[in-house]
N, C-alpha and C positions, 0 to 999 in steps of 0.2 A: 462682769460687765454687762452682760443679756440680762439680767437684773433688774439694772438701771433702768435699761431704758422701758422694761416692762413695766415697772413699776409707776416711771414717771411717762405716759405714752404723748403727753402734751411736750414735752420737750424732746422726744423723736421726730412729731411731727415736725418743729419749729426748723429742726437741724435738715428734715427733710426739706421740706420749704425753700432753707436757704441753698440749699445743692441743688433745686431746680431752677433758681432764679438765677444763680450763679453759671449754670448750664447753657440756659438760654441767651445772659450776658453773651457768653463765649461761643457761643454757635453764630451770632448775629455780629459778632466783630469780628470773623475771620474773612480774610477774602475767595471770593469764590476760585480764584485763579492757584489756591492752593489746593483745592480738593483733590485727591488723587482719579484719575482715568481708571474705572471700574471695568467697562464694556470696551471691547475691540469695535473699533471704526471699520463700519459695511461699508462698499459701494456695490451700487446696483445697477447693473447693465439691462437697458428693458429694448426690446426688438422684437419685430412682427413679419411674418414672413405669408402674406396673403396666399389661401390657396393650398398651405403647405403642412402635414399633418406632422406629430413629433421626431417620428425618425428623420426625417426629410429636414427638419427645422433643425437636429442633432447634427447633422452631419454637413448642412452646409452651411449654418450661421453659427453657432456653439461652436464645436470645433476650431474653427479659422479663428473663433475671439479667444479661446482659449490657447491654445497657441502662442499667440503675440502676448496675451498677460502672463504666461510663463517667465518669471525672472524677474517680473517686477517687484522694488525694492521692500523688502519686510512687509511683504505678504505671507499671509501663514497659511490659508488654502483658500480654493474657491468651488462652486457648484453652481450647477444649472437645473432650470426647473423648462423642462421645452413637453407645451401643451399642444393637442390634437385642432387646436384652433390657429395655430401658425403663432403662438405668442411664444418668446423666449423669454427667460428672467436668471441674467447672470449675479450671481454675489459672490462680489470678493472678498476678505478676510483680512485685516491687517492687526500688525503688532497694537500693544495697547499704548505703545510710548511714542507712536508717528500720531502727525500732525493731520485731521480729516482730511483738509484742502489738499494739501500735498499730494495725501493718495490718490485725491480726485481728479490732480491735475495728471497725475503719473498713468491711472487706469485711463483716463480720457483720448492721451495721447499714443498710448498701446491701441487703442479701440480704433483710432484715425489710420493708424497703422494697417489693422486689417481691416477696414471699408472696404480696399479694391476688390479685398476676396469675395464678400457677400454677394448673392443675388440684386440684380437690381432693384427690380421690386422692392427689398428689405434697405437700400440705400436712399430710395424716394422717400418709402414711407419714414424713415429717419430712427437710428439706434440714440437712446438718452442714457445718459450717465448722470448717476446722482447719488448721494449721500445717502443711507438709510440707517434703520435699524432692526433688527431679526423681532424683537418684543414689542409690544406694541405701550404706548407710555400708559395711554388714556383708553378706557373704554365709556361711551356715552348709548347707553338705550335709553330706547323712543318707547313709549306707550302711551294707549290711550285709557283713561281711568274709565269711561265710563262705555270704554269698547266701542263707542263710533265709526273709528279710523281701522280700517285692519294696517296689514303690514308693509302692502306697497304704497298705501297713501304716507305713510311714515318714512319709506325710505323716501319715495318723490319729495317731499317736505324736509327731509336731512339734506339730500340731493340741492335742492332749490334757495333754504335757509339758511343752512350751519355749514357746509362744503368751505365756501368760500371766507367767512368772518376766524374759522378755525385757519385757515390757510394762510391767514395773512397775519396771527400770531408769531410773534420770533420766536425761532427755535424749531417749529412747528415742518416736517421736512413732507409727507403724505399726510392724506385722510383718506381714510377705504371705509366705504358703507356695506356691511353684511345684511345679508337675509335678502328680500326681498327687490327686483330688479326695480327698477327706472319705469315709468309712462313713456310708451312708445307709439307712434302713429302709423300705423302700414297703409299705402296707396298702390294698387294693384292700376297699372297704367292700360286701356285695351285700344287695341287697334281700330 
């Protein structure tokens, strides 16, 4: 049978040919609503605790939020990332067959739960719950061809240009700019 097709390589191709076209027929007429759920649905608890280094941030905003989402429905685990700058960043874990909104309405209402416990401070400045994902979809780098630009004018310019028009794509849940910080203005005030 390997023969054949060596022999006659123009009618491999043909057969090939038609198994892609036929491929792509069938890819393009299925609905999206049957594709299976690959990736378990995050959510991400973000909170700021002014002032307050990571032990400090561990033990009085994590904890108390951890706690109240203990139990909540087809969660599979959760973790905390608590930085020396008073930032918290909770993520939680759910099954891959629950419904994102659902979680987020579930984690959201756990979180409202333990507010009273937080620091005031961290209840002004405000805890967000949101939809996430641990990978990131898209990676976009900035360069400059002919070396002009270094790499804060590039983040300023991602910051300023693309932040926003990416944000307002559907589906589209963050945008994080690496490398190089922001343009900032410092005014030293004197008596």
């Amino acid at each position: 049978m390997s023969k054949f097709f060596i022999n006659r390589p123009i009618v491999a191709m043909v057969i090939a040919i038609i198994m892609v076209i036929v491929g792509v027929v069938s890819f393009l007429s299925l609905p999206v609503a049957q594709y299976p759920n690959i990736v378990p649905p995050e959510i991400a608890i973000n909170a700021t605790f002014v002032g307050g280094d990571a032990i400090t941030v561990e033990q009085s905003v994590a904890t108390p939020i951890e706690q109240q989402l203990s139990g909540v429905d087809h969660m599979n685990y959760m973790y905390s990332l608590n930085a020396s700058n008073g930032s918290m960043k909770e993520t939680v874990n759910f099954d891959v067959a629950t419904d994102p909104n659902t979680d987020q309405v579930l984690t959201q209402m756990r979180v409202l739960q333990a507010q009273s416990q937080l620091p005031s401070s961290v209840q002004n400045y405000g805890v967000t719950v949101a939809k996430s994902t641990s990978a990131p979809l898209m990676v976009i780098s900035l360069y400059s061809p002919t070396g002009q630009f270094d790499s804060k004018f590039l983040a300023n310019y991602s910051y300023i240009n693309l932040n926003d028009p990416i944000l307002r794509v559907p589906g589209i849940g963050s945008v994080s700019v690496f490398g190089a910080g922001q343009y900032a203005l410092r005014i030293w005030v004197a008596d």
